[in-house]
Each structure stands twice: as C-alpha cells, then as structure tokens.
C-alpha positions in Angstrom: -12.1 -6.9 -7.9 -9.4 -6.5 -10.8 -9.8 -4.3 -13.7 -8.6 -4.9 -16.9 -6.6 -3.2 -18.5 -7.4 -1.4 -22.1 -10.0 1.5 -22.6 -8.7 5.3 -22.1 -8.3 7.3 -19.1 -12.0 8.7 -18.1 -13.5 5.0 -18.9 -11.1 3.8 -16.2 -12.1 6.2 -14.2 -15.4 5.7 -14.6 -15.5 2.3 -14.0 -13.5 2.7 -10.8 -15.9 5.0 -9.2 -18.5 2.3 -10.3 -16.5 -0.3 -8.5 -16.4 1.6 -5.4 -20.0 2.4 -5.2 -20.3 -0.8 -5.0 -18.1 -1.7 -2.1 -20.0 1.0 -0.6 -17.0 3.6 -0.5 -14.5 4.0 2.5 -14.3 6.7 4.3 -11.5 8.0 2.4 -14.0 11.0 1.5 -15.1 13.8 4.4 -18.3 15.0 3.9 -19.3 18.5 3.5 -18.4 20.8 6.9 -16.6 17.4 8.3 -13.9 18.4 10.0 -10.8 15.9 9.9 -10.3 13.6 12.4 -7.1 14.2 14.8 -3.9 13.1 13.4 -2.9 9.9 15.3 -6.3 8.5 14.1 -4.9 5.9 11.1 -6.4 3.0 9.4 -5.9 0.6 11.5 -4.6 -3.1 9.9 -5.9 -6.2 11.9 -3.0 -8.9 12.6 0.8 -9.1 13.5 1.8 -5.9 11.0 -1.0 -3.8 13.1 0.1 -4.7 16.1 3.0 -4.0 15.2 2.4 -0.9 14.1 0.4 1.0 16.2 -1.8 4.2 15.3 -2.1 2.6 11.7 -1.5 3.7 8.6 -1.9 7.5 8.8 -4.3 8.8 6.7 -4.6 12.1 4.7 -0.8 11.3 4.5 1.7 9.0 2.8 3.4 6.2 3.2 6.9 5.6 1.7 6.9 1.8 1.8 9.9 -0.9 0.8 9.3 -2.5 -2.8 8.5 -6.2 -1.0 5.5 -8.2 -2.3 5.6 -10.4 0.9 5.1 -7.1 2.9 2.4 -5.3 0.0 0.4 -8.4 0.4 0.3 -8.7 4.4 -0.3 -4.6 4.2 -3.7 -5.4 2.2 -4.6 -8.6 3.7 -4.2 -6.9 7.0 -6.2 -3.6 6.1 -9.3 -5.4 4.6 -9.6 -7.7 7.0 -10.1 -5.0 9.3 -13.1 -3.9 7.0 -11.0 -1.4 4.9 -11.7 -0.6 1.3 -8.5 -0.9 -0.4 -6.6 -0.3 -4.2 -4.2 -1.4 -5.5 -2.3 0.5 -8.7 0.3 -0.9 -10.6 1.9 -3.9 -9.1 1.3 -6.8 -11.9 3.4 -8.7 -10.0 2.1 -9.0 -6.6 -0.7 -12.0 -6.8 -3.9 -11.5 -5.1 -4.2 -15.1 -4.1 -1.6 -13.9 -1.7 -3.5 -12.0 -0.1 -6.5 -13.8 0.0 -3.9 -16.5 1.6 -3.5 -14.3 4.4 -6.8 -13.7 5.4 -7.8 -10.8 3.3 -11.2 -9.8 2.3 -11.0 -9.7 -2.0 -14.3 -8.5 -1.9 -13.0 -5.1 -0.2 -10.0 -4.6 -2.7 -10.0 -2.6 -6.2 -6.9 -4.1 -8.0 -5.6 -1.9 -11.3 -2.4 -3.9 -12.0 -1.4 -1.7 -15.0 -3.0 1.6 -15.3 -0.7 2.6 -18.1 -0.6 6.5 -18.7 -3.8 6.8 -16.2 -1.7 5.5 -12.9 -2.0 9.1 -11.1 -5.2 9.6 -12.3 -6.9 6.0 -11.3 -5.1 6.6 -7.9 -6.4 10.1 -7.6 -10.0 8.8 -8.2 -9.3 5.7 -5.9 -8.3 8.4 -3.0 -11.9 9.6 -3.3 -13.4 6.6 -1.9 -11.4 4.4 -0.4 -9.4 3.8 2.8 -6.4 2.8 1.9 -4.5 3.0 -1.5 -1.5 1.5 -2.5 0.4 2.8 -6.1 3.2 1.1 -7.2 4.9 3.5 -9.0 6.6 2.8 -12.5 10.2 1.4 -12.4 11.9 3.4 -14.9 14.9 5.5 -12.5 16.3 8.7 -13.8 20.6 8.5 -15.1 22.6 7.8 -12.7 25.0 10.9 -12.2 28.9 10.6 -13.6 31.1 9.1 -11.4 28.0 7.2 -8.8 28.5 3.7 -8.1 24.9 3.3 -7.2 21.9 3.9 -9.3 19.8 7.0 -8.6 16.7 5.7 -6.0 13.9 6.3 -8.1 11.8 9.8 -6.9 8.1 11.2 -7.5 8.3 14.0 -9.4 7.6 17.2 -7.0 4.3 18.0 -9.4 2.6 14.9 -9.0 4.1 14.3 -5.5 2.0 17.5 -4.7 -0.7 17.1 -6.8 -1.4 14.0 -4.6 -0.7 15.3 -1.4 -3.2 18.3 -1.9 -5.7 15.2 -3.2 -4.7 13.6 0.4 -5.4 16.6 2.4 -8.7 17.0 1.8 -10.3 13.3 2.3 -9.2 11.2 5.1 -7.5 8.0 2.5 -4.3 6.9 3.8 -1.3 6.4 0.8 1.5 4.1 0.5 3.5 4.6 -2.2 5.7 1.5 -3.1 9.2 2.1 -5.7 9.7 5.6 -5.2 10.5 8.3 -2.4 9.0 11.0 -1.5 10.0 14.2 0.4 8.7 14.2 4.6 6.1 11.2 4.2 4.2 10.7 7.5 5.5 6.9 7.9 8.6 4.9 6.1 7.9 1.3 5.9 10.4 -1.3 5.3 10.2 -5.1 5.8 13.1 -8.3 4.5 12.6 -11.4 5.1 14.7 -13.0 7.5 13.1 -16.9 7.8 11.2 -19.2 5.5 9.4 -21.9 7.4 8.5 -25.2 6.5 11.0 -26.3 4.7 13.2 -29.1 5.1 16.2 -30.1 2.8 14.7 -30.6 -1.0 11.4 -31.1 0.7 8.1 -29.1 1.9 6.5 -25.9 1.0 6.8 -22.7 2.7 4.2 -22.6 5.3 5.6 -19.1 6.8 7.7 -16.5 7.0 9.1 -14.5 9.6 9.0 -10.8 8.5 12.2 -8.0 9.6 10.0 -5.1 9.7 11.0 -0.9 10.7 8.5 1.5 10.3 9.8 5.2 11.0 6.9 7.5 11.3 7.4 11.3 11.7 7.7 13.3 15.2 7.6 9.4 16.8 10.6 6.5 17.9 11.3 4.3 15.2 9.9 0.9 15.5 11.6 -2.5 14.8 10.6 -5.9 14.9 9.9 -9.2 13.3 6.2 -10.6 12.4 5.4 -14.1 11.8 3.4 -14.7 8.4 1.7 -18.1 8.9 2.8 -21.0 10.5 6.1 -20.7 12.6 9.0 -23.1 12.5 7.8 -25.3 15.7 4.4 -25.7 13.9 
C-alpha cells in the first residue's frame, strides 16, 4: 500500500494510522504493563538474508544499513514474507515490483516514497504499529570541511537521532535507517553486489544476483557472506 504524496503533516498521519489498522498492526506496539521481550529476540526475515543473519533485525533498536536498493528490496521482501508489517519512508527510487519479485507480501507493506517535511513524523507514527520500518533519509550532506578529499558521510542530527530512539525504546519496532549514520546502532548492514546472473554477451536478462553482504551487530562477531537473489549461474 503506497500513499500519495500531497496533504499536510497530521492528514498523513492520519491516514497512516488508517492504513495500519488495517493490516491489523504489528507488534511494533507493547501493550500496557508488557514488559519487553529479551534483547536477542529480533524480527526475524524468512530467506537467504535471514539465514544469514541470525537473531534478525533487532527491534526497539536501529539499523544503520548500506544505501543499496538490491539489498532494501530483499530486506522487505524477506520481512513480510515472514508475516511482518513493514514501511517504507522515503526511497522513491526503490520499486515495489522488486520486491513483490522476491517473494514479498505487498499486502503487509506501507510505502511513503516522499514524505516531504513530515518524514520523521510519518516514521514516528509508522513505529507505533508496525514491525519493521525502513526511512530513507534525505540526501542532502552537510560542507565538506577545507582541505577533505572526501565528502562529509551524511549524519542524523543528534535531536532527531534521539527523538527516534526514545520513540524505539518504548515499542518493540525494529529501524533501519538507509543514507545516513548514526551513533552505536544495534546492527550495521552493508551488502555490494558481486555477480549478475543470467546474462550472456549482448543477450539475456538478469535472472539473479549474488549479494556480498557484512552485518556487524553490537557486543557479537561480525558476519560476512554472500546470498544468492534468484536464480544462480548454473540455473
């Protein structure tokens, strides 16, 4: 389910809330005395990026993740096929038939490609009620400093890096955030594509793609290895 964009900030909020009632909410929300559940207990993505990545995404936590559509779209595929409620915030880029290609569930996903002004606010309303959120966050990167020879990587402000970590700690949502770093996230995520299968010389499609993927998650050994997105090269 997309929304469209136009209409001010509370409208878009509104009709988010709308959209998750009717997915019938995650449990990205604890209920009233819940106590959380012990960390170690993520949301779990079903195919070769969970097993992968064991213990899941953590939730009531974030996830720094690598700006790569090819991984964004396996991440959601992955999550609601495993019965997830997912979002998706700014990434007008990334095309849901993608992940509908990889098995995903389109019913279970709340897309909001551009959010405009409201981004931390539609996420911060997503976190209510979903599982798993994903916010792709604007592209614009501060100066670079005189003298640097690389550009400055792009950083959440500390306000609204806190502002969405306090949103975080008390439901049980897990949150990748996708363009920007944050300080101490629970999990890095990173993934480059090191094969395209399926394609000869000027001829054939891709039919798959083998996936270079680390995932560093805090107080745990980094993890490295490649996943196989569709159809291998022998298929």
């Amino acid at each position: 389910m997309a929304l469209a964009a136009g209409g001010d900030v509370e409208e878009k909020v509104t009709r988010l809330r709308e959209q998750i009632a009717q997915l019938g909410g995650g449990t990205g929300a604890r209920g009233r005395g819940q106590e959380p559940e012990p960390d170690g207990n993520g949301a779990e993505l079903r195919g070769p990026l969970g097993e992968l990545l064991t213990g899941g995404l953590p939730r009531g936590a974030v996830t720094e993740c690598a700006d790569s559509s090819t991984l964004l779209a396996e991440l959601l595929a992955e999550a609601t096929a495993a019965g997830l409620s997912a979002g998706l915030v700014g990434a007008p880029g990334l095309a849901l038939a993608a992940v509908e290609e990889r098995g995903g569930d389109l019913s279970r996903l709340v897309a909001v490609p551009e959010p405009g002004a409201a981004g931390l606010r539609v996420v911060a309303a997503l976190l209510e009620g979903l599982d798993v959120v994903v916010y792709r966050a604007p592209a614009e990167r501060p100066a670079a400093p005189r003298g640097a020879t690389r550009p400055t990587p792009n950083r959440l402000p500390a306000a609204q890096e806190r502002s969405l970590k306090a949103k975080l700690a008390r439901g049980r949502a897990a949150l990748v955030i996708v363009g920007a770093s944050v300080s101490s996230p629970a999990l890095r995520l990173r993934g480059q594509i090191a094969a395209l299968h399926g394609i000869g010389r000027g001829t054939g499609r891709i039919a798959g793609v083998t996936l270079k993927v680390a995932a560093a998650r805090r107080g745990a050994p980094d993890l490295r290895g490649e996943v196989l997105l569709g159809r291998g090269p022998e298929a």
